[in-house]
C-alpha positions in Angstrom: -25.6 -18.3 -13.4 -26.1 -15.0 -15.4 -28.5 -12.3 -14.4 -29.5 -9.6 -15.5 -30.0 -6.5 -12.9 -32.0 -3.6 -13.6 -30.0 -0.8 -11.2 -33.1 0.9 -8.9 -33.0 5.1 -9.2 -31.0 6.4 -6.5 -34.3 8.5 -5.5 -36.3 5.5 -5.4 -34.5 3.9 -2.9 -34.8 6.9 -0.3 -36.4 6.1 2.8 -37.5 8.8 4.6 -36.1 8.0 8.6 -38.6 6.4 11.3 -41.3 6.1 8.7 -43.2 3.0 8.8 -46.2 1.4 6.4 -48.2 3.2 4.4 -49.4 6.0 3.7 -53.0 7.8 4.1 -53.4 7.6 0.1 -51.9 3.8 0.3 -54.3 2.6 2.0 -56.4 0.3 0.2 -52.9 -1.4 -1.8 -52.0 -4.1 0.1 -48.1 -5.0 -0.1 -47.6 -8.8 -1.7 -44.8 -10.9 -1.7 -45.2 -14.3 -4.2 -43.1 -17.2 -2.8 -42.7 -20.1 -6.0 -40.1 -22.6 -5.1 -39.5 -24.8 -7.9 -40.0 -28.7 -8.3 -41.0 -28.6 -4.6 -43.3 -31.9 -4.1 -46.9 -31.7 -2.1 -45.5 -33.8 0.3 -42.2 -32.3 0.9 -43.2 -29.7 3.3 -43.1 -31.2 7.1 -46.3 -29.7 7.8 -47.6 -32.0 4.5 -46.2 -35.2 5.4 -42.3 -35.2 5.2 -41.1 -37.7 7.7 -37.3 -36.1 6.9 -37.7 -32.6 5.6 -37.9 -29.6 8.5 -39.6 -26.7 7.4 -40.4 -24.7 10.6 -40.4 -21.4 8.9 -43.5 -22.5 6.2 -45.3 -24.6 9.0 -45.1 -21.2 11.2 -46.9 -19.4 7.9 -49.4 -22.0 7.4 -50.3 -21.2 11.4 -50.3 -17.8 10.6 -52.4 -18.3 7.9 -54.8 -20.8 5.5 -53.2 -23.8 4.0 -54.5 -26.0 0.9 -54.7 -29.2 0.4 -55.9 -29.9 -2.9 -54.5 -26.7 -4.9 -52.8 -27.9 -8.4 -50.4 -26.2 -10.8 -52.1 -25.3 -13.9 -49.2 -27.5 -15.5 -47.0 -30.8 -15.0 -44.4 -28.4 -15.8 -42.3 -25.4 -15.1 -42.7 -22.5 -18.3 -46.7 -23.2 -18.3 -47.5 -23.4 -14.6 -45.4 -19.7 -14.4 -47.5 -18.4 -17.5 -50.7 -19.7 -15.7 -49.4 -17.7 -12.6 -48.7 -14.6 -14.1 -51.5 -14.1 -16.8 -54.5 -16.6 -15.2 -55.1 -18.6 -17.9 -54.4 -22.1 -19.3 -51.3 -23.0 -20.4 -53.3 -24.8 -23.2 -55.4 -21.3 -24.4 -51.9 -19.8 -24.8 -50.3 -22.4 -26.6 -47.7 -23.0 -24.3 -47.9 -26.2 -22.9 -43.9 -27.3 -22.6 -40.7 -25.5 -20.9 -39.2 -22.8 -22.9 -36.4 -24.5 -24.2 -38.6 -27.3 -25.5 -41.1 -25.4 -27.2 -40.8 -24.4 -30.8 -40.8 -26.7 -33.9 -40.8 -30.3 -32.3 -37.6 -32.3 -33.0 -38.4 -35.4 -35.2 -37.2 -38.6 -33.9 -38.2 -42.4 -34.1 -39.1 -43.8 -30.9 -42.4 -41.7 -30.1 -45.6 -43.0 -31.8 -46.8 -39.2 -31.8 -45.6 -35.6 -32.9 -46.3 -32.7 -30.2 -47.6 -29.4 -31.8 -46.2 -26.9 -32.2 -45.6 -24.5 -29.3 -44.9 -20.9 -28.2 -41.8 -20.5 -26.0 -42.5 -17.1 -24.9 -45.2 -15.1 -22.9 -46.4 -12.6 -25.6 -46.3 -9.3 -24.9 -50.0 -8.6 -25.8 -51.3 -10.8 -22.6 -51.7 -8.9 -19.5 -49.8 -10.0 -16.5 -51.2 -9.5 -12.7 -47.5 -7.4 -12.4 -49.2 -5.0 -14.8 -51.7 -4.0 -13.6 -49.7 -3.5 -10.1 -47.8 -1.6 -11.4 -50.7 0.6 -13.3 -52.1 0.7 -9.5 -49.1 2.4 -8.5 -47.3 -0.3 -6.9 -43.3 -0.9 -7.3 -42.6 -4.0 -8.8 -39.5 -6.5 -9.0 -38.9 -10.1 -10.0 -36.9 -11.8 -8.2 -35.4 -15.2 -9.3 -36.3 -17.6 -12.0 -38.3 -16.3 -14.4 -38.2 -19.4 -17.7 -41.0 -17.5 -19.6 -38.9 -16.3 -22.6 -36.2 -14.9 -24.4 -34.5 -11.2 -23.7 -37.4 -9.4 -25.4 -39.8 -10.8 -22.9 -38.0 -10.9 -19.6 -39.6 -9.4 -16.7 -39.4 -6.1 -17.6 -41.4 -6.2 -20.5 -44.0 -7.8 -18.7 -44.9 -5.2 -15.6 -41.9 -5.2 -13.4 -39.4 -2.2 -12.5 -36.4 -4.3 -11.5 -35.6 -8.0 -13.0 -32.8 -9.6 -11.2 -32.2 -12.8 -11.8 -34.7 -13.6 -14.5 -33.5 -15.1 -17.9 -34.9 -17.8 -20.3 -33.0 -20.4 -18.5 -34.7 -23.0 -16.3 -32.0 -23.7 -14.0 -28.4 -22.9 -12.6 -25.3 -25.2 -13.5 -24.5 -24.5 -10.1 -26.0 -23.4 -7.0 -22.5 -22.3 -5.8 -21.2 -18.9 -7.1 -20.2 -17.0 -9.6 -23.4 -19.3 -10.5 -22.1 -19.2 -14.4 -21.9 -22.4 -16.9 -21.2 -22.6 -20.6 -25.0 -21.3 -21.4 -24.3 -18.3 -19.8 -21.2 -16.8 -21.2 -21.1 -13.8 -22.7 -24.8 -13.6 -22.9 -25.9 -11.6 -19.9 -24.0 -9.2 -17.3 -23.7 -10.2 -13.7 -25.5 -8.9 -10.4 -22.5 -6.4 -9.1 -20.7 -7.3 -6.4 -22.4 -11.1 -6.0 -21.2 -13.2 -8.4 -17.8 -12.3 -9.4 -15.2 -14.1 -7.7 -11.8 -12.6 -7.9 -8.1 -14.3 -7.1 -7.9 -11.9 -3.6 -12.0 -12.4 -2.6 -12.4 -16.7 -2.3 -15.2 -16.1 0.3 -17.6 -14.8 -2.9 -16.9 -18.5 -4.1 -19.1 -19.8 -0.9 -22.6 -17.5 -1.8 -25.5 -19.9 -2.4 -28.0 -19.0 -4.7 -31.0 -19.3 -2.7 -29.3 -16.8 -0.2 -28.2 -14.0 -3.0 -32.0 -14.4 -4.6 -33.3 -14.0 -0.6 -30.8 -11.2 0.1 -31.8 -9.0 -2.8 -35.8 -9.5 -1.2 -35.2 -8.6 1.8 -33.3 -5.4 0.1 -36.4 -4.5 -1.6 -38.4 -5.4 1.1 -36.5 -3.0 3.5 -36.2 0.0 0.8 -39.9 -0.4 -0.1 -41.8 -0.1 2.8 -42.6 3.3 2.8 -44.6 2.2 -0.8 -46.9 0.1 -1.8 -45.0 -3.0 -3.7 -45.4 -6.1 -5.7 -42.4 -8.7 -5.3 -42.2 -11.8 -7.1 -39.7 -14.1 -5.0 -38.9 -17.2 -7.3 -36.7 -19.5 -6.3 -34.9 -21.9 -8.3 -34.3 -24.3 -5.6 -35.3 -27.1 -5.3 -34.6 -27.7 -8.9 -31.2 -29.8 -10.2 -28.5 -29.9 -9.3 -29.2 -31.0 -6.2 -26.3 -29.3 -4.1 -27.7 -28.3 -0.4 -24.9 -26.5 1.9 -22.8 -29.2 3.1 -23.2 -28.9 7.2 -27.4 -29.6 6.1 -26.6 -32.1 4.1 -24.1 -34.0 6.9 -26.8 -33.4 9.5 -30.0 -34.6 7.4 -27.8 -37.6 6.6 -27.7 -38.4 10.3 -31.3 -38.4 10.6 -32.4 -40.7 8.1 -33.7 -43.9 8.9 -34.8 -47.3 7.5 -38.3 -47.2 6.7 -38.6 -43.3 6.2 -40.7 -41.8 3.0 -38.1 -39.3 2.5 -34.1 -40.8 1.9 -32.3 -38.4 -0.1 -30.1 -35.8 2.7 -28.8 -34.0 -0.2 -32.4 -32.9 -1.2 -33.2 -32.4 2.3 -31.0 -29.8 3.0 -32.0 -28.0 -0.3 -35.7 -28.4 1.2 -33.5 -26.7 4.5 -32.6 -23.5 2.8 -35.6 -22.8 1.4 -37.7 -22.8 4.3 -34.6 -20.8 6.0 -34.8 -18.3 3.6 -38.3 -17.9 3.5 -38.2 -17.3 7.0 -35.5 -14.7 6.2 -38.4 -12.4 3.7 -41.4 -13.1 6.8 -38.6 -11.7 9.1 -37.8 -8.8 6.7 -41.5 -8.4 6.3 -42.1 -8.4 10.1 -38.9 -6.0 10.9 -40.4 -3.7 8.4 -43.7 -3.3 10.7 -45.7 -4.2 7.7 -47.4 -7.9 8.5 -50.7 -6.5 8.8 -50.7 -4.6 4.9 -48.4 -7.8 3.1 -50.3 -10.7 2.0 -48.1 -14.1 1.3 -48.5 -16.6 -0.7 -46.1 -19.9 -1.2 -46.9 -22.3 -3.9 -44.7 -24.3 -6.3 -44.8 -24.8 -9.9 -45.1 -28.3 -10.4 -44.8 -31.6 -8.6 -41.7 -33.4 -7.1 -38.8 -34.6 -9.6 -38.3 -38.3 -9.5 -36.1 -41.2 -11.3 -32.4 -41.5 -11.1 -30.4 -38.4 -10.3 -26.4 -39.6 -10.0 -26.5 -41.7 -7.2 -29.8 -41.6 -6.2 -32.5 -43.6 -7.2 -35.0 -40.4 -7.5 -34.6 -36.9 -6.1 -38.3 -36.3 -4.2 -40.4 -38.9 -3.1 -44.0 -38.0 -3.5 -45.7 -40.5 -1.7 -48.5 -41.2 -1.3 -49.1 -39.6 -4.8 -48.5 -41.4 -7.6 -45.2 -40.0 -10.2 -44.1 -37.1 -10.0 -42.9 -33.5 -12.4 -44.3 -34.3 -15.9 -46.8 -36.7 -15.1 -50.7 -35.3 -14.7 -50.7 -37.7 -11.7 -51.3 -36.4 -9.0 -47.5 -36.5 -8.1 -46.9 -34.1 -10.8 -49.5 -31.5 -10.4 -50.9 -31.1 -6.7 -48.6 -28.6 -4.5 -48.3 -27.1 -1.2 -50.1 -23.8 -1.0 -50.3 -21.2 1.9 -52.0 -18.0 1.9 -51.9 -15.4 4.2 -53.7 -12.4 3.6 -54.4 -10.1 6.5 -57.8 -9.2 7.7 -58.8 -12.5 5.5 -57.4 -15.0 6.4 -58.1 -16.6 10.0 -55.0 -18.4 11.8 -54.4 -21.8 11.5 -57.2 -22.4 8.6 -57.0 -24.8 6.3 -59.2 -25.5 3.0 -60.0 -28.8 1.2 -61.5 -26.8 -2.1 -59.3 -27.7 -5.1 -57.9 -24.6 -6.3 -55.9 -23.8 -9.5 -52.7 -21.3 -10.7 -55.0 -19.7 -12.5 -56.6 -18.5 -9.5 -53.9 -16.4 -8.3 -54.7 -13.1 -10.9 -58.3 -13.2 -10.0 -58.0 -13.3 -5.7 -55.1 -10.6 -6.3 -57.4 -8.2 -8.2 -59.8 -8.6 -5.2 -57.4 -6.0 -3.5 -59.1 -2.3 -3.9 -56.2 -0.7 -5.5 -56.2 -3.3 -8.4 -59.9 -2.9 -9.5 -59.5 0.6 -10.0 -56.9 0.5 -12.7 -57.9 0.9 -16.9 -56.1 -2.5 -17.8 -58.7 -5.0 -18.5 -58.1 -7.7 -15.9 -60.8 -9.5 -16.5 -59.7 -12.1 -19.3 -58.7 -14.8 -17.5 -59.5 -18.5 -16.4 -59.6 -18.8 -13.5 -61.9 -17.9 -9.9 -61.2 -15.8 -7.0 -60.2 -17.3 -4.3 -61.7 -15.1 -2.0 -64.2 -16.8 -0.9 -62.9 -19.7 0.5 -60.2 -17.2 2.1 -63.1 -15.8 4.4 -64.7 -18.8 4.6 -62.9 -22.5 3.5 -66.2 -24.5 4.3 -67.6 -21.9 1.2 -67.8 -23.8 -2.1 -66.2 -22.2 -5.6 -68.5 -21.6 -8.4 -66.7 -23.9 -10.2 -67.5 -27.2 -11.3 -64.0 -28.9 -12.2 -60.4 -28.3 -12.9 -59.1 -29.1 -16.1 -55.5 -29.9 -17.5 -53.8 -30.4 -20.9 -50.3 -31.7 -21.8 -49.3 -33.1 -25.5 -45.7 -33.9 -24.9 -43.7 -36.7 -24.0 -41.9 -36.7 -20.3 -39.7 -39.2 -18.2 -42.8 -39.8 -16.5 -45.5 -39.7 -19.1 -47.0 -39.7 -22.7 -49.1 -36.9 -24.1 -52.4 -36.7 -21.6 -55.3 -34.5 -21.0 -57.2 -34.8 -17.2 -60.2 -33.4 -15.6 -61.2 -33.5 -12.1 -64.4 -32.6 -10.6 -65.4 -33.2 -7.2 -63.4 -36.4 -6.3 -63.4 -37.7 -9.6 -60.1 -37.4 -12.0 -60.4 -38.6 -15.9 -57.2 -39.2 -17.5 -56.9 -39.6 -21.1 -53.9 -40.6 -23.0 -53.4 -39.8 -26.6 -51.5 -42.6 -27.9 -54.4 -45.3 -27.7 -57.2 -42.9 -26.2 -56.7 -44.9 -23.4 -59.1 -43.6 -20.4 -58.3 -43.5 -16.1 -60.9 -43.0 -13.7 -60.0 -42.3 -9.6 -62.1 -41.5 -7.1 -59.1 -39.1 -5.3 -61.1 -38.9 -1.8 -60.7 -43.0 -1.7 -57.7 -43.5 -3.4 -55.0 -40.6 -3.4 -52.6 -42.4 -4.9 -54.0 -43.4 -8.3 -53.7 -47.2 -7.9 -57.5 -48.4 -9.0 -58.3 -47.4 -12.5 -62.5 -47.1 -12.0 -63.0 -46.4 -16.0 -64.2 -49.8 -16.9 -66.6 -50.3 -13.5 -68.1 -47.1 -14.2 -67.9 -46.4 -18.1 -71.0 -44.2 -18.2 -69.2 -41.9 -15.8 -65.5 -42.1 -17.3 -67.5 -41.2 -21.0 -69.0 -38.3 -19.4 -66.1 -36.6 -18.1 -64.5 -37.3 -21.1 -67.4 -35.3 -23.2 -66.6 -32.7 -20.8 -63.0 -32.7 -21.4 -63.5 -32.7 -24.5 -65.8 -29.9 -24.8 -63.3 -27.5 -22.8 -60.1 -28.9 -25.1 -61.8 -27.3 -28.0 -63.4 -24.1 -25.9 -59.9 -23.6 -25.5 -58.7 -24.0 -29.1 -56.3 -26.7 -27.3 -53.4 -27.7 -29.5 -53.0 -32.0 -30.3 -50.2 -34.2 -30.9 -50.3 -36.1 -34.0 -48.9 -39.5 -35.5 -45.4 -39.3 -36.4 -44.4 -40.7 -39.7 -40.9 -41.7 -38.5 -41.7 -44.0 -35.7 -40.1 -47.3 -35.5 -41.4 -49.6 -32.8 -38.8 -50.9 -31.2 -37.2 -51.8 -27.7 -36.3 -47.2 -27.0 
């Protein structure tokens, strides 16, 4: 795969020797390191379910710290979920509601009864990014990873952070094996030094997996950084196709599968494997450092679990017991594993049932004292502080429902809006304005459509969806004039 790689100044990577954390001034600015795997399912951590998947290393952080049980992506998808992340708003307010290489000028066809709109491919430059105002704080900032928010004029760099490595318009490697290149990636960007370039004399270069390089250039700037306040934002492409896990996981996950388990596929198992392996690599970094009680972790993912057909497997995650999976506004497509730890907040072991949003990430980070000093307006964004429930997870949010908007076609799904508030989720689906009512606290797994036993309840949440579609200047599908019903 091509990277690019922004060389750090010699003089910023000078340690000065047996000096550990921060200093007197630093105080106040908390180090964070933001863990985003990619396609990782709810239920595909061990310590959420996974009757096959280990993850000791996240199950360890989660003890460590407060886990969630109902926090969503802001999107069903990868490019709006990250632009959620990074700027706290909806993916529908920016107009960017489908993966970067799918946005644009829809493509006309003649088996979809609607059009998508229009969409913007690329996080514009004028919306301010939580890496910004880090890095107007003071902080030193890197992205690390996938980064599927644009083209070269709005990589990382452009959007708050010192170094990029690793972060291009492309959603995903053609390989996880080294030099990591495929025909998109010729000629178009240069290579991490020394990482990816396999020569006739150096075969063992041909064995670096991904997910290792990515982890080894963290821990790099985790080492080199502690003396400094720093932002790093660690995201992974695994566990995003191909699936391609390190062949002694894959053999030993294979072994353990049984009849009867949730989770079947080895191969995606062992991709599970060396994630959790490698985040235990950046705690370990982090710990080594003497710096766990100033760095605050967070682990999340960007959407739900991939499922169907993926070569010889009949789907690649199985997100039971949520119903579908990445694309869908199920809850299989949008609820994800989330752990926080945040020093001095947090409390061991905690856990919180509140439902909690990507867009809450830019408000809970400018809770650190550093950040709400700084002249950058932070304050335009959609979502809440967490805070709150990270002192307190009994604490209610002054919020009174999440919302979510996606007009394009998936494997899993036609174009669909959804709200949930409290235990209620409202589904709407633009083809027929077709309307689904759950009650998520009784039925998790979306089986028992409740919109015609309660219509007075389903019409109301749809008013209120509704109402926020157009507060948000929401963009709609429309009919297409080339359809041809027929057996697609």
């Amino acid at each position: 795969m091509g990277y690019i790689f922004k060389k750090i100044p010699a003089f910023l990577l000078f340690i000065c020797i047996g000096f550990k954390g921060l200093g007197q001034g630093d105080a106040e600015k908390l180090n964070v390191v933001f863990i985003l795997a990619d396609d990782l399912g709810w239920s595909d951590l061990s310590g959420y379910g996974s009757d096959l998947h280990e993850t000791p290393n996240l199950d360890r952080l989660a003890k460590q710290g407060m886990k969630f049980t109902n926090a969503y992506a802001a999107a069903p998808i990868c490019t709006p979920s990250r632009a959620s992340i990074m700027t706290g708003k909806f993916p529908a307010r920016l107009h960017m509601t489908t993966w970067h290489e799918n946005s644009g000028v829809p493509a006309p066809n003649k088996k979809d009864i609607l059009v998508p709109p229009v969409t913007i491919g690329n996080l514009p430059l004028k919306e301010t990014t939580f890496a910004e105002v880090f890095l107007e704080a003071g902080y030193f900032t890197a992205h690390v990873g996938k980064w599927h928010l644009g083209d070269a004029a709005h990589y990382p760099q452009t959007h708050g952070f010192e170094v990029n490595i690793g972060g291009t318009m492309w959603g995903a490697p053609d390989t996880y094996w080294s030099p990591f290149r495929g025909q998109k990636f010729q000629n178009e960007y240069r290579y991490i030094p020394d990482l990816v370039e396999t020569s006739e004399n150096d075969k063992s270069k041909a064995t670096l997996y991904l997910t290792d390089v990515l982890t080894d250039k963290a821990v790099q700037i985790i080492k080199e950084k502690s003396n400094k306040p720093f932002f790093l934002n660690l995201w992974y492409h695994t566990v995003h196709t191909p699936i391609e896990g390190k062949p002694h996981l894959v053999e030993y996950y294979k072994k353990k599968v049984k009849p009867g388990m949730k989770d079947q596929n080895y191969e995606y198992a062992a991709m599970v494997a060396s994630l959790d392996e490698n985040v235990g690599r950046v705690l370990k970094a982090i710990s080594d450092a003497g710096i766990d009680n100033n760095t605050v972790v967070i682990f999340f993912s960007d959407n739900g679990g991939r499922i169907g057909k993926y070569k010889d497997w009949e789907t690649v995650a199985n997100n039971s017991p949520l119903r579908s999976g990445k694309g869908s506004l199920y809850e299989g497509g949008i609820r994800e594993p989330l752990i926080i730890k945040w020093p001095g907040i947090t409390k061991a072991g905690s856990s919180c049932d509140s439902p909690v949003i990507s867009n809450d990430f830019f408000p809970t980070l400018m809770e650190i004292s550093a950040l709400k000093k700084t002249q950058i307006n932070h304050d335009q964004h959609d979502g809440v502080s967490l805070m709150p429930v990270l002192k307190n997870p009994k604490l209610p949010l002054e919020r009174e429902a999440l919302f979510w908007h996606s007009p394009h076609y998936y494997t899993t799904t036609s174009p669909a809006s959804a709200v949930r508030k409290g235990d209620w989720k409202l589904i709407h689906y633009f083809e027929n304005d077709h309307l689904e009512l759950y009650k998520l606290d009784k039925d998790l797994g979306e089986k028992n459509n409740l919109a015609d036993t309660y219509p007075e309840l389903a019409n109301k949440l749809y008013d209120e969806l509704r109402t926020w579609r157009k507060d948000i200047n929401a963009q709609f599908p429309s009919f297409n004039s080339l359809y041809v019903p027929g057996n697609w």
